[in-house]
N, C-alpha and C positions, 0 to 999 in steps of 0.2 A: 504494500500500500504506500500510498505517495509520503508520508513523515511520521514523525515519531509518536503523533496523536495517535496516527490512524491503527499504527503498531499497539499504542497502548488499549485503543478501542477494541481491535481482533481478542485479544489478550483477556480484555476487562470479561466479552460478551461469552468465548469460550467458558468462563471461570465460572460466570453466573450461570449458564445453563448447566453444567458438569458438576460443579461443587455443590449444588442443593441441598447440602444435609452433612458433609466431612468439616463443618465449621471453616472460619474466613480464612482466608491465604492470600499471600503477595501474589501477586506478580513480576516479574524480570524481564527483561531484553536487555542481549547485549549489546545494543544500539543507546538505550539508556539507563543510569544510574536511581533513574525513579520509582518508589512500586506504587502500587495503589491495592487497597482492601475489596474484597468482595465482601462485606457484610450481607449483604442484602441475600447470598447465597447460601448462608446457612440458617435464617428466618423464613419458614412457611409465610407464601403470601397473606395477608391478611384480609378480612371483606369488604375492608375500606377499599385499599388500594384495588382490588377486583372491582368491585362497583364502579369506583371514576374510569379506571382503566380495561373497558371488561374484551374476554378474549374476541376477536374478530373472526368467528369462523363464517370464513367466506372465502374469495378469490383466492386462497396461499396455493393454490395446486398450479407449476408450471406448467406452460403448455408442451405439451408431450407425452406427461409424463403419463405410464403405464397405470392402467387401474389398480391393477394386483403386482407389486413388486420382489422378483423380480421381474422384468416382462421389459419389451420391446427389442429392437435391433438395433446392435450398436455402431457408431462410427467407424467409416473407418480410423485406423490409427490408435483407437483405444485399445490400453491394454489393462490385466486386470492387475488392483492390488490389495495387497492380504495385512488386514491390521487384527486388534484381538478382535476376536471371533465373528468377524465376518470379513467380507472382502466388496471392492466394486469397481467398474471399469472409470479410468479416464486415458485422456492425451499423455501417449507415452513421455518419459524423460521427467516428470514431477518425482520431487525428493523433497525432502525435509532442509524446512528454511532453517536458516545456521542463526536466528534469531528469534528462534518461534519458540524457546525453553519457557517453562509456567514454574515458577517457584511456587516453593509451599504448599504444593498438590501431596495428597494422601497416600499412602505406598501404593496403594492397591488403584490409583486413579489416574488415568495419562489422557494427554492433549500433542497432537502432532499438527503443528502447520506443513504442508505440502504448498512449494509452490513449483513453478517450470522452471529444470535448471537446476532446481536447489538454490531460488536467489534471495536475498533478503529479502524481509517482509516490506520493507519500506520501499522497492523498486520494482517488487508486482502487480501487475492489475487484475491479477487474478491469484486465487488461493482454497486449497481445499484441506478441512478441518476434520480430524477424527477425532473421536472424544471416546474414552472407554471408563466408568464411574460403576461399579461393581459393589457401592456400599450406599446408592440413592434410599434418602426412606421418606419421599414425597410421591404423588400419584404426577402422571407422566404430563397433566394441565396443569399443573403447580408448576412445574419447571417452564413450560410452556410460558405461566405467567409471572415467574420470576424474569425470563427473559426480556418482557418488555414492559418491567415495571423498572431492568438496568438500562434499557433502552429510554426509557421516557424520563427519566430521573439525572440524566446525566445531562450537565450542562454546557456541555464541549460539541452537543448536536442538536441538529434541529431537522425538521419536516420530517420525523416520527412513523413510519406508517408501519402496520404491524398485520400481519393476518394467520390466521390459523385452521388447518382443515385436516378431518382424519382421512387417512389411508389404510392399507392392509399390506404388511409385508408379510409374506409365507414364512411359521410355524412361530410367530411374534406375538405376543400378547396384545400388544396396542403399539400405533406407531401415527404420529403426527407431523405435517408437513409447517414450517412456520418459513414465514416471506416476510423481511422486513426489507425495509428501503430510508433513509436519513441522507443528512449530510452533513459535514463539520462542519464549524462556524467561520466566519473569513475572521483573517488571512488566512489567503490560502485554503477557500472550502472549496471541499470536494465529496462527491457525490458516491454511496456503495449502495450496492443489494447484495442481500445475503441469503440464502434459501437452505433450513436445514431440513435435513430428515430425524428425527427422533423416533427411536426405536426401543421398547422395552417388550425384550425378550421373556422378560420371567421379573415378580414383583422383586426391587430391591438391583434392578439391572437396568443400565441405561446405556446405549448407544446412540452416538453421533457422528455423521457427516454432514458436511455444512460447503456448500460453493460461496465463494465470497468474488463480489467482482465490482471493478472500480472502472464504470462508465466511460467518463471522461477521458482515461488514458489506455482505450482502448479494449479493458476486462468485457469478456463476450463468451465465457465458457458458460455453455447452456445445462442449466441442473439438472433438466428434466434426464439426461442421454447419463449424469453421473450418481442422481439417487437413484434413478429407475431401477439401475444395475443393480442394488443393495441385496447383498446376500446372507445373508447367517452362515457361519460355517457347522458341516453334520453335528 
């Protein structure tokens, strides 16, 4: 992503969806010396913040994207890749950004930025997030609405938009599509969409992948061709 905001943004919004319940944790980049808390990621949403903020199930579903996932036909050039326990196709040559480390994550909980190249976060316009959180103990719309209560709550962005729709991933308990879209504030704003898949396989289990893409400087990787693909492994 284009600066150091943006980096802390990617950083902040993984934390809040993944950490729901392992209590607050920094974050790091080694691009900067700053961290910031997720509180809000270890406090159950409350009914206030639900009520002003309530979830938007509506338009989140990309267009393409397969009814039943896995499903469709992939690109060419995608190949697939294997994280904990599932795996999913994108554009070959994506590696893990050399500034995408999440401090103060729980032994058992990991966060991996993917970008093309393996380039920093701060110089791509596109990025994709796995998230594996094996000790969740909120239900799979709690995390949902923790996400865009760190989205609406932060004051380094503006134009907000949040949506939420379920899906069905095969042999998954529940799995929800969420599509946000903001921008950071000037100097220097800039516009992202971010589209996750949320996945709980089994109560107490949470999986993520997340397209993250930065308009403006080009980010054009389509979610629909790299959730679709989302697989459980046997």
């Amino acid at each position: 992503m284009a600066s150091r905001i943006a980096v802390r943004l990617a950083l902040a919004a993984a934390l809040a969806a993944l950490v729901a319940a392992c209590g607050s944790a920094s974050m790091t980049t080694s691009s900067t010396t700053s961290h910031a808390t997720a509180a809000t990621a270890a406090t159950p949403a409350t009914s206030t913040t639900t009520a002003s903020k309530p979830l938007n199930f509506a338009a989140a579903i990309p267009p393409g994207l397969p009814a039943s996932i896995p499903g469709g036909t992939p690109p060419a050039g995608f190949v697939r890749y294997h994280s904990h326990g599932f795996s999913f196709l994108a554009p070959a040559g994506y590696k893990a950004a050399p500034n995408g480390a999440v401090g103060g994550l729980p032994k058992a909980v990991s966060v991996v930025f993917l970008t093309p190249g393996g380039a920093p976060l701060q110089k791509a316009s596109t990025a994709i997030i796995e998230g594996f959180n094996p000790e969740l103990k909120f239900d799979i719309d709690e995390v949902a609405t923790q996400l865009q209560a760190s989205d609406s709550s932060d004051p380094s962005v503006t134009g907000v938009h949040t949506a939420v729709s379920g899906v069905t991933v095969d042999r998954a308990q529940e799995a929800r599509i969420v599509s946000e879209r903001y921008s950071t504030k000037p100097p220097g704003a800039t516009a992202f969409k971010r589209t996750w898949l949320m996945v709980l396989p089994k109560p107490g289990l949470l999986m993520d992948l997340v397209v993250v893409n930065e308009p403006g400087r080009g980010g054009n990787l389509n979610p629909a061709s790299v959730l679709g693909s989302f697989r459980l492994d046997p």
